[in-house]
C-alpha positions, 0 to 999 in steps of 0.5 A: 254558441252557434251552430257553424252556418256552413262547412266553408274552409279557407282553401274554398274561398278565392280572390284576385284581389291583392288586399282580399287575398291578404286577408286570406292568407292572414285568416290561414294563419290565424286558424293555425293558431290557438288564439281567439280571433277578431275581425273588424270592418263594415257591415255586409263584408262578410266577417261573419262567413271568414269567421267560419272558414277560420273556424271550420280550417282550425284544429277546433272545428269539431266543437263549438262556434262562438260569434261576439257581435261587439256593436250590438252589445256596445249599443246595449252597454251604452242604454245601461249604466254600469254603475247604478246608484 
């Protein structure tokens, strides 16, 4: 678990890009709801800061923060057998 990285919520963030503005639109949705939230895309893009606007916008934002690297544990996965001998 982590500590929010900032107090950054959706409605703080603007865009004139159509595609980015998409995005927003969908991360508002997205902190309405009670689902578990990916986000996919290259590195630097920011996935981790829209990660905390969704997370600062939702009804969970008083609690934890919880940040999955899936690349980073993929590597891990793939230097370890998961079936040993």
């Amino acid at each position: 678990m982590q500590e929010p990285r900032s107090r950054l919520r959706i409605e703080d963030l603007t865009t004139s890009n159509q595609a980015m503005a998409r995005c927003l639109q969908l991360a508002a949705l997205a902190s309405k709801s009670d689902v578990p939230v990916v986000l996919l895309g290259e590195t630097g893009t920011g996935k981790t800061l829209l990660a905390h606007a969704i997370h600062n916008s939702s009804a969970r934002a008083g609690r934890s923060f919880i940040a999955f690297n899936a690349l980073g544990n993929q590597r891990h996965a793939a230097r370890e057998p998961t079936v040993r001998p």
